[in-house]
C-alpha positions as CSV (number, residue, x, y, z in Angstrom):
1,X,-40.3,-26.7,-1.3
2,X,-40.5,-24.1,-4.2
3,X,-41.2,-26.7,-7.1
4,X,-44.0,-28.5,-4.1
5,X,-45.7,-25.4,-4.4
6,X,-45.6,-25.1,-8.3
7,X,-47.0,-28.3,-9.1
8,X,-49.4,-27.5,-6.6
9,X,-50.4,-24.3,-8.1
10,X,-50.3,-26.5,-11.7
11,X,-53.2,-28.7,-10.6
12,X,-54.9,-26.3,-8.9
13,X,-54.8,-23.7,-12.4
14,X,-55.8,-26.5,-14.5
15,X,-59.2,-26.8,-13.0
16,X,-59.9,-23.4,-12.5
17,X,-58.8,-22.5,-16.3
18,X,-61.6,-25.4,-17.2
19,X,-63.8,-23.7,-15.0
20,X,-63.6,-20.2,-16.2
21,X,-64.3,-21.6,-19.3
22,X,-67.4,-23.0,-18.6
23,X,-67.7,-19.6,-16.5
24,X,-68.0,-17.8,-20.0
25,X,-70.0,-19.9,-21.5
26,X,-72.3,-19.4,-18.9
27,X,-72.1,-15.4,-19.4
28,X,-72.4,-15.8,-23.5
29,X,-75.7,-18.1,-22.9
30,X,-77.0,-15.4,-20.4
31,X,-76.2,-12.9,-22.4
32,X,-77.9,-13.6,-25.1
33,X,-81.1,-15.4,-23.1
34,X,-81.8,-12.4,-21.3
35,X,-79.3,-9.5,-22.8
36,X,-76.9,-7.2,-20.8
37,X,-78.7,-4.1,-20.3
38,X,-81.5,-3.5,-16.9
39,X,-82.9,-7.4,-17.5
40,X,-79.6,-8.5,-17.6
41,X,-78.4,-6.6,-14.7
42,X,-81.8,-7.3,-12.6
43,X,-80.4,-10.9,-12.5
44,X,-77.2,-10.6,-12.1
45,X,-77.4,-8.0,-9.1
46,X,-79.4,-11.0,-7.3
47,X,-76.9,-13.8,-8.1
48,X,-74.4,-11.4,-7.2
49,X,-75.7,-11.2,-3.5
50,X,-74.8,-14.5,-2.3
51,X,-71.8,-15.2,-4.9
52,X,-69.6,-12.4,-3.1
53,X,-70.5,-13.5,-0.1
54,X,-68.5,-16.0,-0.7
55,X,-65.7,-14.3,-2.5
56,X,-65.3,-12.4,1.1
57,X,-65.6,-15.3,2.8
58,X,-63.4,-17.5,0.8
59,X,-60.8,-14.4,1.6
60,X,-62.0,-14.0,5.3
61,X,-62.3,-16.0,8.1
62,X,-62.8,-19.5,6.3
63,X,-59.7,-18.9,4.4
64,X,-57.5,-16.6,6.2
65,X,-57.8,-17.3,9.6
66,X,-58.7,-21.7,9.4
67,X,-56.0,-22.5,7.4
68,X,-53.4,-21.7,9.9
69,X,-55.2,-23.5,12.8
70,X,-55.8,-26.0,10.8
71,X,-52.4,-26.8,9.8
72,X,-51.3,-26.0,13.7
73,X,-54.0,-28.9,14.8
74,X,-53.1,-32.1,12.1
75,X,-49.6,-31.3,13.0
76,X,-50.1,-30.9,17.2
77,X,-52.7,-33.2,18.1
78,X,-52.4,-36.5,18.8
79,X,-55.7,-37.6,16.4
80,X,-54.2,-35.6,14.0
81,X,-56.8,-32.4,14.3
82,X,-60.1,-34.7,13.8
83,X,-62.0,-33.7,16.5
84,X,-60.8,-30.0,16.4
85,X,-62.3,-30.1,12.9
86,X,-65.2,-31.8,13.2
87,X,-66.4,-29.5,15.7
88,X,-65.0,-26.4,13.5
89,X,-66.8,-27.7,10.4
90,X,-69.9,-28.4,13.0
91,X,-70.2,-25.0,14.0
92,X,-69.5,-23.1,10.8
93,X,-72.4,-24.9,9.0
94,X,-75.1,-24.2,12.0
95,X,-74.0,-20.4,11.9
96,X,-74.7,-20.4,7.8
97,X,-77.8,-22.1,8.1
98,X,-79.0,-19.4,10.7
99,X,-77.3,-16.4,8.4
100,X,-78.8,-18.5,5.5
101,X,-82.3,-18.7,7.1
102,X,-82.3,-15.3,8.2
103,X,-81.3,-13.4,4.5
104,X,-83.8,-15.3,2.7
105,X,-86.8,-14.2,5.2
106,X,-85.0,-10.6,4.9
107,X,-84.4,-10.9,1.3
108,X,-87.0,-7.3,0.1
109,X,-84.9,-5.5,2.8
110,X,-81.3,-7.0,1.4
111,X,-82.4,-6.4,-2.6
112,X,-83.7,-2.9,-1.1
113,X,-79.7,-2.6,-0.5
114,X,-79.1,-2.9,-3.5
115,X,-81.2,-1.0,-5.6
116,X,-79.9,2.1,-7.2
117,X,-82.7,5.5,-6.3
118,X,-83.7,5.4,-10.7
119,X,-85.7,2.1,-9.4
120,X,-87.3,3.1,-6.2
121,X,-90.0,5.2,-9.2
122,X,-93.9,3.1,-9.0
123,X,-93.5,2.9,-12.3
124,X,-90.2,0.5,-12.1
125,X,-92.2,-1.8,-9.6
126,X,-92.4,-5.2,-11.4
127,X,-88.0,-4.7,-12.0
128,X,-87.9,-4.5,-8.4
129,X,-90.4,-6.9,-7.6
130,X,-88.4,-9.4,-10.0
131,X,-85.2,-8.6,-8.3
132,X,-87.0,-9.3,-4.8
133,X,-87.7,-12.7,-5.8
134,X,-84.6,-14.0,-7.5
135,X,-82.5,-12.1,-4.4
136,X,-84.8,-15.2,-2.6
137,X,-84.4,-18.3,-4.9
138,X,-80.3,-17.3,-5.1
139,X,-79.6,-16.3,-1.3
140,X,-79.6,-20.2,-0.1
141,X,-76.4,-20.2,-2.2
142,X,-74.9,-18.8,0.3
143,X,-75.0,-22.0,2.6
144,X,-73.8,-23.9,0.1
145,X,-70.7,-21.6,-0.8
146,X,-69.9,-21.6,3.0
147,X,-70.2,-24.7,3.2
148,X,-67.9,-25.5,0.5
149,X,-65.3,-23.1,1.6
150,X,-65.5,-24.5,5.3
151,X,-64.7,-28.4,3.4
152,X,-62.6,-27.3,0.7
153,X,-60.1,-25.3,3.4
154,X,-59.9,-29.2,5.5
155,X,-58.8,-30.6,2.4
156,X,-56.1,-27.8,1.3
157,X,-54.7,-27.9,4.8
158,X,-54.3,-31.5,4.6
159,X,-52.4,-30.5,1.1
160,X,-55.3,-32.0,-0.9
161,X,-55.7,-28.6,-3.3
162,X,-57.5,-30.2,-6.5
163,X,-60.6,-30.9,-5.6
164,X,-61.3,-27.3,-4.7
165,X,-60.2,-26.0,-7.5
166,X,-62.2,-28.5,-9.9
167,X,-65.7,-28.6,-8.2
168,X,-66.6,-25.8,-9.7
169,X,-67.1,-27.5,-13.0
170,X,-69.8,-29.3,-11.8
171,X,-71.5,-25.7,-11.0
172,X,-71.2,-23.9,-14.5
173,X,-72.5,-27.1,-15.9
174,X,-75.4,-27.7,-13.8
175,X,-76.0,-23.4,-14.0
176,X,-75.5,-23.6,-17.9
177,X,-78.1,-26.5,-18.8
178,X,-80.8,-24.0,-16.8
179,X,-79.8,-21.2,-19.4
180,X,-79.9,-23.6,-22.5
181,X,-83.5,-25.1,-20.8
182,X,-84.5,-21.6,-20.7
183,X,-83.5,-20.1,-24.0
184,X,-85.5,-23.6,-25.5
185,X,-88.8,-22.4,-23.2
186,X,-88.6,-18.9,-23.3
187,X,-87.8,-17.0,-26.5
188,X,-84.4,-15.1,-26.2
189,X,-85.0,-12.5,-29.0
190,X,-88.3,-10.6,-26.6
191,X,-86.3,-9.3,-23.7
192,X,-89.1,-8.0,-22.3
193,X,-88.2,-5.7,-19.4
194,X,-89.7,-8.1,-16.6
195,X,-89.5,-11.7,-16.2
196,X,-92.1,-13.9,-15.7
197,X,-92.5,-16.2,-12.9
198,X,-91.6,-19.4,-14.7
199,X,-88.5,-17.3,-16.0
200,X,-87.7,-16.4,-12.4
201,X,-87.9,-19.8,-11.3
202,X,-86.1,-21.6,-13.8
203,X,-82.5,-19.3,-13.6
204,X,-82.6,-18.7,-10.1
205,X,-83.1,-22.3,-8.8
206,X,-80.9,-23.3,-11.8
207,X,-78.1,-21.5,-10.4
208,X,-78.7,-22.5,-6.8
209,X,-78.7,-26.3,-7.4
210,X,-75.3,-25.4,-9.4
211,X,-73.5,-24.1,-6.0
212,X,-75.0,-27.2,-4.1
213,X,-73.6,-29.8,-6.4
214,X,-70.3,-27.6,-6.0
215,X,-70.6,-28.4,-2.4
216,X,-71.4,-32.3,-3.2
217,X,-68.3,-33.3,-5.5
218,X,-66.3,-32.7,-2.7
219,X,-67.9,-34.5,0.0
220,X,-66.0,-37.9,-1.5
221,X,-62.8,-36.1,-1.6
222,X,-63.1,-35.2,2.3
223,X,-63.9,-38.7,3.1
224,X,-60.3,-39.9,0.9
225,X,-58.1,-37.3,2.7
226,X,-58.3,-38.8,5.8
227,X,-60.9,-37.1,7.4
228,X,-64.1,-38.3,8.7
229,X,-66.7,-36.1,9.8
230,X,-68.7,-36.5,12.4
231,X,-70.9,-33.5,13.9
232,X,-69.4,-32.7,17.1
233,X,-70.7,-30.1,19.4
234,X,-69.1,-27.4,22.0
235,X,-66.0,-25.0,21.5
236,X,-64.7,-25.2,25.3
237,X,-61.2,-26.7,25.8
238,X,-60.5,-26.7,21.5
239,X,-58.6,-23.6,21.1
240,X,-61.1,-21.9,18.8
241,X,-61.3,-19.3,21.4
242,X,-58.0,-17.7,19.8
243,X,-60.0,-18.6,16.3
244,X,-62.7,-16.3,17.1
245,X,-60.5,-13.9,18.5
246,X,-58.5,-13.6,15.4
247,X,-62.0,-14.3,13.0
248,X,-63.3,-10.8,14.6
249,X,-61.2,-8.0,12.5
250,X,-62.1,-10.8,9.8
251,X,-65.4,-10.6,9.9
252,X,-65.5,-6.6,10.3
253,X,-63.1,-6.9,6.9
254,X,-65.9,-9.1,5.0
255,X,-68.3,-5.9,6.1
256,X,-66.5,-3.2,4.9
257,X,-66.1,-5.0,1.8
258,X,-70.0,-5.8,1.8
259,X,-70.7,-1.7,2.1
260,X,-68.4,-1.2,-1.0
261,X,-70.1,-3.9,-3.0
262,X,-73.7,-2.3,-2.2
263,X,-72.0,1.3,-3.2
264,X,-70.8,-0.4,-6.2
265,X,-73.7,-2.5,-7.1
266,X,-76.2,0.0,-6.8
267,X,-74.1,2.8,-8.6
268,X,-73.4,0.4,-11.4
269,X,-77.1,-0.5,-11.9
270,X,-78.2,3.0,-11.7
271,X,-76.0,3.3,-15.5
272,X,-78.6,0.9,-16.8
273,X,-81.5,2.0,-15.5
274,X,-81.1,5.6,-16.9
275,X,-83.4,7.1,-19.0
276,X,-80.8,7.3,-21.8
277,X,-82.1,5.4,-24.7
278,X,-78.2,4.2,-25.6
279,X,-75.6,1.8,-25.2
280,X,-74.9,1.0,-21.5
281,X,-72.3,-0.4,-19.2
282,X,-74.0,-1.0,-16.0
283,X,-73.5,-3.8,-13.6
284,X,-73.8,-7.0,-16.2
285,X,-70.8,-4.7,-18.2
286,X,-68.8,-4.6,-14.9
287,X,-69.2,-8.1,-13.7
288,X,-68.4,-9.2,-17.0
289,X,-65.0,-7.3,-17.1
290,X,-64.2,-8.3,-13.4
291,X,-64.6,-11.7,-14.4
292,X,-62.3,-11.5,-17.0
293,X,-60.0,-9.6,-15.1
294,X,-60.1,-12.0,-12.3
295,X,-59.0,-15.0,-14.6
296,X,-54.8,-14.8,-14.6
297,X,-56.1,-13.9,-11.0
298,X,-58.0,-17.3,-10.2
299,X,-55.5,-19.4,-12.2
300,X,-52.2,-18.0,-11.1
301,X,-52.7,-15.9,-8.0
302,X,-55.3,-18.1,-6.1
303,X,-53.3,-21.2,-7.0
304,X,-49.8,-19.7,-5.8
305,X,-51.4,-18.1,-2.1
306,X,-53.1,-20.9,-1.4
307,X,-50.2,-23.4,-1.8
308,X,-47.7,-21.0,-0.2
309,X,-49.8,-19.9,3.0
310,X,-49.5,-23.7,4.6
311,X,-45.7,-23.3,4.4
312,X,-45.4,-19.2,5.1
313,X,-47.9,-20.0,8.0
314,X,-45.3,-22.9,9.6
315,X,-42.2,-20.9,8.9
316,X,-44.0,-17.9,10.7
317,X,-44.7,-20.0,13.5
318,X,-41.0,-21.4,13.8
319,X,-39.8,-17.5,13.6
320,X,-38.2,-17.3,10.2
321,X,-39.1,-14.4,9.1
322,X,-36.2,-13.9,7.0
323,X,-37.6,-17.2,4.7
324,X,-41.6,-16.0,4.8
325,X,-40.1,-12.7,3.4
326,X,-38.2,-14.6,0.5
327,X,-41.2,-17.4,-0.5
328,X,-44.0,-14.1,-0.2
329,X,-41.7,-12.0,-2.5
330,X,-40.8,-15.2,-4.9
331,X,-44.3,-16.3,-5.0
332,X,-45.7,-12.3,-6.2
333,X,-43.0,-12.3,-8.7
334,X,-44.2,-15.3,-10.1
335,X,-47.7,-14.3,-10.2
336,X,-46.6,-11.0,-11.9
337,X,-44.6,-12.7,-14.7
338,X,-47.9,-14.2,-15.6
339,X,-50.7,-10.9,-14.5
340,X,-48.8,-8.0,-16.1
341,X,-48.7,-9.5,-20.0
342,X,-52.2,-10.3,-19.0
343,X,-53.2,-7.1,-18.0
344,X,-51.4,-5.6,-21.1
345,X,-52.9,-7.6,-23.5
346,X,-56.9,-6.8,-21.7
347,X,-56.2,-3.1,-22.4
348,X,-54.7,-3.4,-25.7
349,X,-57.2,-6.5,-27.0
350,X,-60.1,-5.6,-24.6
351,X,-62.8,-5.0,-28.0
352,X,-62.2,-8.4,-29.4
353,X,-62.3,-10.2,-25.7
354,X,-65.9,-8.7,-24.2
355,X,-66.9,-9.6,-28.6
356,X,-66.2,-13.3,-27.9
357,X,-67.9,-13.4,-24.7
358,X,-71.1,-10.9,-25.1
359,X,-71.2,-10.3,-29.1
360,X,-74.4,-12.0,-29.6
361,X,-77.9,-11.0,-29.4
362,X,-78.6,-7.5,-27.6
363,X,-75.4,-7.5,-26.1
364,X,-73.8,-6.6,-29.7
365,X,-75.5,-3.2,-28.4
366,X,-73.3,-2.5,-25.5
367,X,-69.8,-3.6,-26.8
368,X,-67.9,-0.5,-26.5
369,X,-68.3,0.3,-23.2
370,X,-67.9,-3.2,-22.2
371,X,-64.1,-2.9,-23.0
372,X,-63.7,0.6,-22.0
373,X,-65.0,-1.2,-18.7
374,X,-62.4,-3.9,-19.1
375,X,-59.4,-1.5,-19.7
376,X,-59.6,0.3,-16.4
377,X,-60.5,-2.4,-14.3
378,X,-57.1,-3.8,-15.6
379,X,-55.1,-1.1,-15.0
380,X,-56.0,-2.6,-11.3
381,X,-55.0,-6.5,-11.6
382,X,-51.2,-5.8,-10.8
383,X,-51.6,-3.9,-7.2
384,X,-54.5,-6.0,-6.5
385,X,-52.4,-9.4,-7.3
386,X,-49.2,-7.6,-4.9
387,X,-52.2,-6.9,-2.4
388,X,-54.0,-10.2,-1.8
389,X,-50.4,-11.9,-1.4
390,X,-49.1,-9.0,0.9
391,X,-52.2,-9.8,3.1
392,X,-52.0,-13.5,3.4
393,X,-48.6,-12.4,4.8
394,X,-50.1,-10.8,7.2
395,X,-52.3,-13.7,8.1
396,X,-49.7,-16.0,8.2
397,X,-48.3,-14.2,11.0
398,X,-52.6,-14.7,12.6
399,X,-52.4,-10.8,12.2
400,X,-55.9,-10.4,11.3
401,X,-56.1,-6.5,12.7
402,X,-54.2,-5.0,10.5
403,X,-55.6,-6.0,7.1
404,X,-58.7,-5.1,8.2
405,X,-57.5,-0.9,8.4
406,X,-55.7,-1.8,5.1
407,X,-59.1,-2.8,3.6
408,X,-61.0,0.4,5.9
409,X,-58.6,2.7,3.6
410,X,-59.4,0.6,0.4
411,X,-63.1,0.8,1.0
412,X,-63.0,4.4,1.6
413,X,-60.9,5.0,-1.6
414,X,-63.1,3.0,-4.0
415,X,-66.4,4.6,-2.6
416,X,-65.2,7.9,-2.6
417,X,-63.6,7.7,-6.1
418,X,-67.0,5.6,-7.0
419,X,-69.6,8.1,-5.8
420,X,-67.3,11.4,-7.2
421,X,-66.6,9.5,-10.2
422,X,-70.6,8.9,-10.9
423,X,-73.0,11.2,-9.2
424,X,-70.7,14.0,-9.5
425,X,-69.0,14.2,-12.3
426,X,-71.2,11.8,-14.4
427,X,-74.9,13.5,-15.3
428,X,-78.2,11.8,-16.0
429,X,-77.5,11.7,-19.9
430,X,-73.8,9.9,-19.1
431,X,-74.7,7.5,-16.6
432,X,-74.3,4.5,-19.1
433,X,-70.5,5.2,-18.3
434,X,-70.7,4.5,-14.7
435,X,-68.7,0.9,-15.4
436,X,-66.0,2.6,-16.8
437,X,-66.3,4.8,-14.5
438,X,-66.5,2.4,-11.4
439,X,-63.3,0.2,-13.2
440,X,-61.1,3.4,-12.7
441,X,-62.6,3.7,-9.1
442,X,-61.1,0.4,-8.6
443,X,-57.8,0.3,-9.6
444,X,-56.7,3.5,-7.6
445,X,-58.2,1.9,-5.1
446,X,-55.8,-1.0,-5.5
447,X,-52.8,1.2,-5.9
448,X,-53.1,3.3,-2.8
449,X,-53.6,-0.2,-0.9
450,X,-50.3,-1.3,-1.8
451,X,-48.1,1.6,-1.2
452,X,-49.7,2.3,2.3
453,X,-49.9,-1.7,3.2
454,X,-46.4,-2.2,1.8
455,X,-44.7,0.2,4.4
456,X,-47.4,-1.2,6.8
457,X,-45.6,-4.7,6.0
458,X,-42.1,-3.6,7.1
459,X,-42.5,-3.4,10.2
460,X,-43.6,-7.1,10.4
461,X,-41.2,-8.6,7.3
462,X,-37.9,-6.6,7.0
463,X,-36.3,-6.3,3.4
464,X,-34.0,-9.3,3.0
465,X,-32.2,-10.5,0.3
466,X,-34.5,-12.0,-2.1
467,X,-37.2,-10.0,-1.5
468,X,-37.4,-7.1,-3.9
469,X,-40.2,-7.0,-6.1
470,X,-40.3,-3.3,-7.3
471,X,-37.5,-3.8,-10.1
472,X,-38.6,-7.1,-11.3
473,X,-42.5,-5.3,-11.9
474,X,-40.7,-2.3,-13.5
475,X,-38.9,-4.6,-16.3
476,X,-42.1,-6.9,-16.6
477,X,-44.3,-3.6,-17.4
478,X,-41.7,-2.2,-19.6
479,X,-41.5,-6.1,-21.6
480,X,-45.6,-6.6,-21.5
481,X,-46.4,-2.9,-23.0
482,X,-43.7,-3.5,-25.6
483,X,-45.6,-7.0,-26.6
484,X,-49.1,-5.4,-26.4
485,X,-48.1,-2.4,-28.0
486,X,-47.0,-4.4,-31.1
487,X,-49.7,-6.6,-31.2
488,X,-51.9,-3.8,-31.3
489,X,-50.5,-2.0,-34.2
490,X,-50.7,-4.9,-36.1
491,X,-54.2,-5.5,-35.7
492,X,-54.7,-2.1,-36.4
493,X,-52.9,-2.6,-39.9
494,X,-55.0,-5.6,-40.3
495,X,-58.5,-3.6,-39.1
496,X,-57.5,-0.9,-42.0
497,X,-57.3,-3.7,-44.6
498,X,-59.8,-6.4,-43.4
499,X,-63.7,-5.7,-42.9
500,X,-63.8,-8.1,-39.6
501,X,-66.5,-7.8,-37.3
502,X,-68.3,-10.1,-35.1
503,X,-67.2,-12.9,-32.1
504,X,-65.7,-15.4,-35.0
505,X,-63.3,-12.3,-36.2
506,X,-62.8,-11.6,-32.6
507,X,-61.5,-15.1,-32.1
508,X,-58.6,-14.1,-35.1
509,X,-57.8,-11.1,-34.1
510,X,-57.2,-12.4,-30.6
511,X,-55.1,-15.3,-32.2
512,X,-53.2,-12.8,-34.3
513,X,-52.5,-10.4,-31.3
514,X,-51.7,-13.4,-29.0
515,X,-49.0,-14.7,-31.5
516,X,-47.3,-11.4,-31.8
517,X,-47.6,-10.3,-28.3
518,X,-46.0,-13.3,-26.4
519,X,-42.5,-13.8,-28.3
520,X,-42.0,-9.8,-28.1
521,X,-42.6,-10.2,-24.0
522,X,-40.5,-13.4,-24.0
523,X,-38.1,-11.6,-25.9
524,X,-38.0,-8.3,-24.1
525,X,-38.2,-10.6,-20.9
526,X,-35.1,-12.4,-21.7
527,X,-32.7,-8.9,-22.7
528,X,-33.9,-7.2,-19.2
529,X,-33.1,-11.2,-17.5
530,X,-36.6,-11.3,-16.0
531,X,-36.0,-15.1,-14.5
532,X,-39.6,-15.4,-13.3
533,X,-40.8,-15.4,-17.3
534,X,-38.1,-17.8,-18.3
535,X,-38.8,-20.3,-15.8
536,X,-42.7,-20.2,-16.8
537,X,-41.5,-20.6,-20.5
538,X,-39.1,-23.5,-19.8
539,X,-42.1,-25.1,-17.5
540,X,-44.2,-24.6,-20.6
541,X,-41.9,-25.9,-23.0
542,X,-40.6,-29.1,-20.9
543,X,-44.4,-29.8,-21.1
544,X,-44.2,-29.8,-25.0
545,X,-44.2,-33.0,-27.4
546,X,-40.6,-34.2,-27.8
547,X,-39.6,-32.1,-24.9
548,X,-40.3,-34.1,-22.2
549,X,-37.5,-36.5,-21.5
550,X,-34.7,-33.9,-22.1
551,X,-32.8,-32.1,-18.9
């Protein structure tokens, strides 16, 4: 069952790592088409909008909750769940064409959500006005992300995990040939503080048809899995009473994560649009590092959950407790063997990462607090990775209450530590720090998450043999801080010596660091017998040339 769920996870990882390749790509091109201070973050606020919308659905009620009835119906009916999922698929895509419908007729009161107080001035009128009308041309995404999560959860509970995974190629591509159209119309070195209507038209749209071909490539995939679909209508006599029951505290969790996004937006923005002539890390700086952070995250952790929830939401059902204990503990360590050198190395390497992804144009400009941003939003990866698998425990179990007063105490951490953090202790000259400020905001967030929801937890999932995860982390800290530690003196030796600046320099000093880094974690790994990072190695290795047929 454990090496099922591996190879799983492996196909899974190898299209997301493709796709937040692409996903870089797509933030170097739009970095240097339209920069990363207020223009940048203007557009990325609005794209924002719908984009985690479907983060907090993808971890909500489409995810969490469907999953599990899902797998309950192909295994309990007699047609093997088609009609229960025709009419589930029916109904989630009339409610996000009415939620779709609505947002985009409210979209001035939704960007007005958003918008930080330094922009509410007459004189800022055409940045809000722009932000107004890209929040329109990007909220019909959010259909189209829905709809993909609603198709793409059908096919992983009918153990079909690769096409979700890879369909968001097609996105990046479609969303990157809008940038490169643009930056051959429209002149990338102006930057003028507005955008024009043709510029508005061109990335917003351009992104949107993105999400919808998302939705597309898997259509075909649907069809091969076994499943035709065929709208059917009425909930009465299917059972999806009990999935609405448990889809309420799912839905109040996607809003409490919805007011800390517009907290965090709006705070993050307001660092941009300061009148401090400066460098800035406002929200393009903090979406930038979140989406580097979240990489190990979408590869490993996303890959791992998804393949183990299936199987820890059967063995719930059947009662073995003792086994959902032992796959949820073996599938965090796992994930950690891979998140904590990761983390390390965004901390210690974090000035030669955001160089590769935003050193060109402008963005050279805003470099420094980029990776200050990065650092602390790393220090969060680790309790946020033991989080998001501690609460897919809980939903295996259909327990959808109790995350959502887990996720109450995270909101109210993260705003609280958000607003102190910048509209108290920050003034009006050192608001271009309010991403570093909001990364710091979010890893105690994280951290006070997992020791309340980890005694939470106990109650449900008793400590078992095989279930420990606490000493494990301690000796995969100690291992990754002794690899990032010496990789960072090196390059330090090397910085002292070498005149390197710019992305291509960045690229060898992120070789350089990466070479001396891993052996000294392997290393370290195998002295404190950390089994989780041997078996990746020997999984890597067995894949090597000449390695392959041996035992």
């Amino acid at each position: 069952m454990a090496d099922r769920t591996l190879r799983s996870a492996a196909v899974m990882a190898a299209g997301t790592v493709l796709s937040r390749l692409l996903g870089f790509v797509r933030i170097a091109l739009l970095a240097a088409a339209i920069g990363t201070a207020l223009r940048g973050d203007i557009f990325t606020a609005a794209n924002t909008i719908p984009n985690s919308l479907y983060i907090l659905l993808a971890g909500g009620i489409f995810n969490t909750v469907l999953v599990p009835q899902l797998v309950r119906a192909i295994k309990n009916h007699d047609d093997g769940g088609q009609d229960f999922t025709n009419r589930l698929l029916t109904f989630g895509f009339l409610v996000l064409a009415v939620v779709t419908v609505a947002c985009v007729v409210l979209a001035p009161q939704i960007s007005e959500l958003y918008l930080p107080k330094e922009l509410h001035d007459p004189s800022r009128l055409a940045e809000k006005n722009s932000m107004i009308m890209f929040a329109r041309l990007c909220l019909p995404q959010i259909f189209f992300y829905g709809a993909f999560v609603l198709v793409g959860q059908v096919l992983n509970a009918r153990r079909r995990f690769g096409p979700m995974m890879w369909a968001p190629i097609a996105n990046n591509v479609v969303a990157c040939a809008s940038i490169v159209i643009f930056l051959l119309v429209y002149r990338a070195g102006d930057n003028p503080p507005t955008f024009s209507h043709g510029e508005e038209l061109l990335l917003g749209l351009g992104h949107t048809l993105g999400i919808a071909v998302q939705l597309l490539v898997l259509l075909p995939y649907l069809k091969a899995s076994g499943h035709t679909y065929v709208p059917k209508f009425g909930l009465r006599g299917t059972g999806l009473g009990q999935t609405a029951k448990l889809g309420t505290w799912t839905v109040l969790f996607v809003a409490v994560n919805q007011v800390t996004l517009v907290v965090v937006t709006k705070l993050a923005i307001a660092g941009s649009a300061s009148t401090d002539p400066g460098a800035k890390a406002g929200l393009f700086a903090y979406s930038t590092a979140m989406l580097i952070i979240l990489v190990p995250h979408g590869i490993v952790t996303v890959s791992l959950a998804t393949a183990a929830l299936p199987q820890m939401s059967a063995l719930a059902a059947a009662g073995d407790v003792t086994e959902v204990a032992q796959l949820s503990a073996r599938s965090i360590r796992q994930t950690l063997a891979i998140v904590v050198p990761a983390a390390a190395a965004m901390i210690a390497f974090a000035y030669p990462i955001v160089t590769v992804i935003a050193g060109y144009g402008s963005g050279k400009n805003n470099l420094q607090l980029m990776a200050y941003t990065l650092m602390t939003l790393a220090l969060g990866i680790v309790p946020f990775t033991v989080q998001y698998f501690q609460l897919r425990t809980f939903y295996a179990f259909e327990d959808t209450r109790t995350p959502f007063f887990m996720q109450c105490a995270i909101a109210a951490t993260n705003i609280a530590a958000a607003l102190i953090g910048v509209r108290v202790l920050l003034d009006e000259e050192h608001l271009r720090f309010s991403g570093v400020v909001l990364g710091a905001a979010y890893a105690l967030a994280y951290l006070v998450a997992v020791l309340m929801s980890r005694r939470v937890l106990r109650r449900r999932v008793p400590r078992v043999a095989g279930s420990g995860i606490g000493l494990p982390l301690l000796a995969m800290v100690i291992a990754a801080v002794a690899g990032a530690g010496i990789g960072r003196g090196v390059l330090t030796v090397f910085d002292s010596a070498v005149d390197w600046t710019g992305p291509l320099a960045a690229v060898v000093q992120l070789a350089v660091g990466g070479i001396v880094m891993l052996p000294v974690y392997v290393g370290v790994a195998r002295v404190l017998r950390i089994h989780e990072v041997t078996d990746v190695v020997a999984a890597v290795t067995s894949k090597l040339p000449g390695r392959s047929g041996r035992a």
